[in-house]
N, C-alpha and C positions, 0 to 999 in steps of 0.2 A: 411134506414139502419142506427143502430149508427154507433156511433167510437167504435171501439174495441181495447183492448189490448192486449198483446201478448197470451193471455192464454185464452181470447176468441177467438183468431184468429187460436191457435191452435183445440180448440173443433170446428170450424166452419169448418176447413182442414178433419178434422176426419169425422165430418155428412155430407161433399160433399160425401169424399169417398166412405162413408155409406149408403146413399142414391141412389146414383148412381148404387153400389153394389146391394142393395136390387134389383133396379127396373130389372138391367140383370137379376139376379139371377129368379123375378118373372115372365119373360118373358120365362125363360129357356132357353136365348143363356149363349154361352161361351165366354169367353173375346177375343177370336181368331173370333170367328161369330161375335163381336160385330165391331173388329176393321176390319174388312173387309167391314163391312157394310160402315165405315168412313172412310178407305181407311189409315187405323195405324195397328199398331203390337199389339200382346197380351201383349208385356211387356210394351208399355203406358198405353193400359189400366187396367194394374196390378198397375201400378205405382200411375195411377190418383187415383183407389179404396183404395190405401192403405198407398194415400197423402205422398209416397217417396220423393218429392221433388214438387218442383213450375211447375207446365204443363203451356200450354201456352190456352189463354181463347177461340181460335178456337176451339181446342180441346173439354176443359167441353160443350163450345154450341155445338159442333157436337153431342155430346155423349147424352146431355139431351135431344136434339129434337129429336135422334132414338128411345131415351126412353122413351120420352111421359114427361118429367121434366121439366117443368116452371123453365126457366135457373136463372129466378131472385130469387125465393125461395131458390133454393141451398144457398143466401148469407143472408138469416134472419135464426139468430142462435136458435137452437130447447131449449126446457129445457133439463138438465141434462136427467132426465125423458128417453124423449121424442128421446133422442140421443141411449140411453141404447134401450131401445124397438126395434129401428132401428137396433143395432148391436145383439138385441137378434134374430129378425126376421132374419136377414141373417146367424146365424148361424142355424136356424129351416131349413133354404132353400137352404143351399150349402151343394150340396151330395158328394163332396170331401172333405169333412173333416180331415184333419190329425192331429195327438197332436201336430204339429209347428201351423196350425192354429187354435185349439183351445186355445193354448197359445197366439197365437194372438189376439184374439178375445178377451181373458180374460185381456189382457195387455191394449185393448181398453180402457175396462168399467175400470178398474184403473186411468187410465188416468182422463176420465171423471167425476168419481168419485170422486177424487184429487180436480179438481175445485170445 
């Protein structure tokens, strides 16, 4: 892994979340199923998808070994690309969709696309 700066570190924050998202989303639990499986609330695991703040790294390895995630891959940063496809896939596969998280979504790829 390199060193990252701060603006790789935030695209890196963004494709844990991303990913991670995806992979419930492709299983079809719910972040409430997910964190009962790991024995947490829906609202860390809202928090961790949506990289609110710093979680603690029990946590990301609980979460990627329920979901099948090579915990190490989470921290090799994706291309821009490659991030975007990730958050377009999650919005093909989250059936609650509402225009706050559409605007979310689309604030993502801004982001992203900024770098």
């Amino acid at each position: 892994m390199g060193k990252y700066g701060t603006k790789e570190l935030e695209l890196l924050n963004i494709q844990i979340g991303c990913v991670l998202k995806l992979a419930r989303l492709k299983k079809g639990i719910s972040q409430e199923d997910l964190g009962l499986l790991i024995e947490a609330d829906k609202t860390k695991i809202a928090r961790l998808e949506k990289y609110a703040h710093a979680t603690n790294w029990n946590t990301i390895y609980l979460v990627s070994q329920e979901l099948n995630i090579n915990f190490c891959s989470l921290f090799t940063l994706k291309s821009k690309k490659e991030i975007i496809s990730i958050v377009e896939e999650c919005i093909k596969l989250d059936t609650k969709l509402s225009a706050m998280k559409i605007k979310y979504y689309e604030s993502l790829k801004s982001i992203i696309l900024k770098y």
